[in-house]
N, C-alpha and C positions, 0 to 999 in steps of 0.2 A: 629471275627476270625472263619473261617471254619476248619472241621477236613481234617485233611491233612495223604494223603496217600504214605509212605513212600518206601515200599517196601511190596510184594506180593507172597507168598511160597506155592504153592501146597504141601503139605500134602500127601492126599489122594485121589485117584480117584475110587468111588464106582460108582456102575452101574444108581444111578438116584441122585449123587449130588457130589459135591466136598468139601472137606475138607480144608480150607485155611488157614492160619497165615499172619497176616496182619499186618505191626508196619505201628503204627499212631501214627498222633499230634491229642488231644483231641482239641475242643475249648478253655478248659483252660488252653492249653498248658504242657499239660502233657504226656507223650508221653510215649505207653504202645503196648504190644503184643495182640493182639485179635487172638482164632480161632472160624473159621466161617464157617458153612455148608451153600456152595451155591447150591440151590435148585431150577431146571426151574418152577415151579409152579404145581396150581393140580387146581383140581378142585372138587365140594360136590352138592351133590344134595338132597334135601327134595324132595320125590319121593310121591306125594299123591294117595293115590289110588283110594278115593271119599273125601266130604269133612271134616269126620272123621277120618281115620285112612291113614298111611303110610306103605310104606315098607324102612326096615330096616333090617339090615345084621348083625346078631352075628359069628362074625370073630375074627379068631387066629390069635392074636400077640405075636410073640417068646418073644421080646423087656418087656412088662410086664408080662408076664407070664402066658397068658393063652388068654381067649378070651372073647371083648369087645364087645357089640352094638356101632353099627355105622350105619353113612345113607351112603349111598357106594358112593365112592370116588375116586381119581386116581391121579397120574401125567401125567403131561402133555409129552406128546411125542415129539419130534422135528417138530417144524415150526404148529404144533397145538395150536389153539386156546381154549382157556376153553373154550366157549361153545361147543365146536368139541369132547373135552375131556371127560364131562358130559356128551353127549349125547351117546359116544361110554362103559364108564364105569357102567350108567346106566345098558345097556344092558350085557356087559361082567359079570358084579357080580350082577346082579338080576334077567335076562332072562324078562326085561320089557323094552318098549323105551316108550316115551311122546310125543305126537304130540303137547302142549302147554308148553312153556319153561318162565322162566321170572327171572331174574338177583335179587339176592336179596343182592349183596354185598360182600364184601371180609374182609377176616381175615388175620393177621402175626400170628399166634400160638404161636411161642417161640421169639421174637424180639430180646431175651437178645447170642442170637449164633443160627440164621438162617434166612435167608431172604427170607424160604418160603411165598409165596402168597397163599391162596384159594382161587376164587372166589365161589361163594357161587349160587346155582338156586334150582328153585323151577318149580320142572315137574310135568305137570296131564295130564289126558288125557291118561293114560299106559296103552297100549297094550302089549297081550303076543309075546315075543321075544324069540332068542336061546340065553343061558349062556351061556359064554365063558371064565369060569375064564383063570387065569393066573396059573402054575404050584404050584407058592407057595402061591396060596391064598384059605385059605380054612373058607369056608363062608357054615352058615347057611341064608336062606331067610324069614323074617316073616312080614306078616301085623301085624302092631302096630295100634291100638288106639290112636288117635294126643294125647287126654287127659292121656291115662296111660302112654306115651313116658316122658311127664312133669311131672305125678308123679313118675318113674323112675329117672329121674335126681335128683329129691326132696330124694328121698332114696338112692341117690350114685348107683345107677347100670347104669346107664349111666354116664359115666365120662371122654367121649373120647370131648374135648375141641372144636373139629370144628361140633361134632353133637349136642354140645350144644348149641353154637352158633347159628350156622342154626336154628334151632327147634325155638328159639325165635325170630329171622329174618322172619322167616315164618309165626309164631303167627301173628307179629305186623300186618305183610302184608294181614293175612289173614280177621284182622279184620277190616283194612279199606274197605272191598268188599263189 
């Protein structure tokens, strides 16, 4: 038995995602209310700078209370591809582009009430560019050390979920080279 979709309730319409209530048949036939944030996807970048260290962005999120490192990130815009999205978010919240790009993969973050996508790349090769944040994005810019970013997460200062992610998608990747 497949889950079966019964009926479909807009909620809420926020500027980069929707809110929905969905009753469904589970497969085991039980049959329950879901609300679900539908999310057009984003996109992360591990932004290396050489082959030690990265840039990475300590940025203010209202949501937990203050402000997290992260590797600078974005959503996707209408009829934009991640990589179009990465390349262009790179530059807005870092003031760096990449001339060498490479797919490292994708994440769901929250599966259990959202169907965001990230896909996940990894840029070298950065040249200096103009920043462009966005009005409510207020971002510090720092070269990280690839090694102290891993012992950062090891002591909880990094805890933002898709820059953990990444950071070890990029390890793996780095050390097949």
């Amino acid at each position: 038995m497949e889950t079966k979709v019964l009926k479909k309730t807009l909620l809420h319409q926020a500027r980069v995602f929707r809110l929905i209530r969905e009753k469904i048949t589970l497969p085991n036939g039980t049959t329950v209310d879901l609300d679900i944030v539908r999310h057009p996807g984003a996109a992360a970048i591990v932004a290396l700078q050489d082959s030690n260290s990265l840039i990475m962005v300590r940025q203010y999120r209202h949501a937990v209370g203050g402000c997290i490192w992260e590797i600078p990130a974005g959503t996707l815009d209408p009829g934009e591809t991640p990589l179009e999205c990465a390349k262009r978010e790179l530059i807005e919240e870092t003031g760096y582009s990449g001339s060498q790009w490479e797919e490292l993969g994708a994440i769901i973050p929250v599966p259990g009430y959202s169907d965001e996508k990230i896909t996940i790349y990894l840029a070298a090769d950065l040249q200096p560019a103009r920043q462009n944040l966005d009005a409510d994005e207020v971002i510090d810019v720092r070269e990280i050390p690839l090694e102290k970013a891993f012992e950062m997460i090891e002591k909880g200062k990094i805890i933002d979920s898709k820059t953990i992610s990444s950071l070890f998608l990029a390890k793996k990747r780095l050390e097949k080279r």
